[in-house]
C-alpha positions as CSV (number, residue, x, y, z in Angstrom):
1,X,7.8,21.1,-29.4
2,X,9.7,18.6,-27.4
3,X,11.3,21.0,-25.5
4,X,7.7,22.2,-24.4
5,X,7.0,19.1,-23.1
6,X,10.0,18.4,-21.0
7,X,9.3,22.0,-19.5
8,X,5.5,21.2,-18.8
9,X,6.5,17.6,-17.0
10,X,9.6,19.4,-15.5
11,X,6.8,21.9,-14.0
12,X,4.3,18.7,-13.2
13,X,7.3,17.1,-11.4
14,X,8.3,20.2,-9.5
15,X,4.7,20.8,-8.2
16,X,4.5,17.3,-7.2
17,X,8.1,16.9,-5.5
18,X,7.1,20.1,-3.1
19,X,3.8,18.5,-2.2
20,X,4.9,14.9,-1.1
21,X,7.8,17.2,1.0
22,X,5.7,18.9,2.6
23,X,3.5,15.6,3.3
24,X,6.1,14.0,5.1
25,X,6.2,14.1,9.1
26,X,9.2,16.3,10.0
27,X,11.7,14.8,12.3
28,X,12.1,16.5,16.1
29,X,14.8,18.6,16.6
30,X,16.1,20.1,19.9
31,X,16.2,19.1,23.6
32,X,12.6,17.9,23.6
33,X,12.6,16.4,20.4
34,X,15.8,14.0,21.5
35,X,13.6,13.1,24.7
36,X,10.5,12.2,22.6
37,X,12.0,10.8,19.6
38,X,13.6,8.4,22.2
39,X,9.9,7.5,23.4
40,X,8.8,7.1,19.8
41,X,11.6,4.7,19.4
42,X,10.8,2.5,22.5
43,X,7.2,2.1,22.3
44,X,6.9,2.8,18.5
45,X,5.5,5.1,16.4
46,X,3.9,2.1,14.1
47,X,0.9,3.9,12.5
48,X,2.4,7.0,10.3
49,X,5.2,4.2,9.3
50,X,3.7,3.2,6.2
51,X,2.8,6.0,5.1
52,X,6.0,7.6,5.5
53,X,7.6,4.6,4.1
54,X,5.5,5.2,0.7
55,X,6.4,9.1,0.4
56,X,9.9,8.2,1.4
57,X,9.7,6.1,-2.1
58,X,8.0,8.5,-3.8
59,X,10.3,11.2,-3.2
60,X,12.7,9.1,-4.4
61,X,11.2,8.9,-7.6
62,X,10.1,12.1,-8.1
63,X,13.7,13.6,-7.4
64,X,14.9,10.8,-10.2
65,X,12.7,12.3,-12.3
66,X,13.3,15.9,-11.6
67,X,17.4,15.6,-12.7
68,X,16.3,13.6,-15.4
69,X,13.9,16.3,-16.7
70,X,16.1,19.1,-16.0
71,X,18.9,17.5,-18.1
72,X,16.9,16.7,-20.5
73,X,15.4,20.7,-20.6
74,X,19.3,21.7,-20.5
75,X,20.3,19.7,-23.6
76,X,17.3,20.1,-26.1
77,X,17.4,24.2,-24.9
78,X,20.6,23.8,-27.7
């Protein structure tokens, strides 16, 4: 029974790990992106910030979570 659990928050977890991922703004790569990222760092790039600042946190939490969980799975699957 436990171990059912772990698995369904283990799943929950997962689902929700990938989604705040994919939420976050992806960071410029190349040429261009150098040359812009520069810009954004100048003049400032102020209002995605705090946002990014919270699913920075999140992720954080989430990932926690997830190694907890899956060690948890791994030693009640005995």
């Amino acid at each position: 029974m436990l171990h059912t659990v772990l698995i369904v928050l283990l799943a929950i977890v997962s689902v929700g790990l990938i989604l705040v991922v994919l939420l976050q703004s992806g960071k410029s790569a190349g040429l261009s992106g150098a040359i812009s990222g520069g810009a954004e760092q100048l003049f400032g790039k102020q209002k995605a910030r705090g946002l990014d600042l919270i699913l920075h946190r999140i992720t954080i939490v989430l990932s926690v979570l997830f190694f907890i969980l899956t060690i948890a799975v791994s030693y009640f699957a005995l």
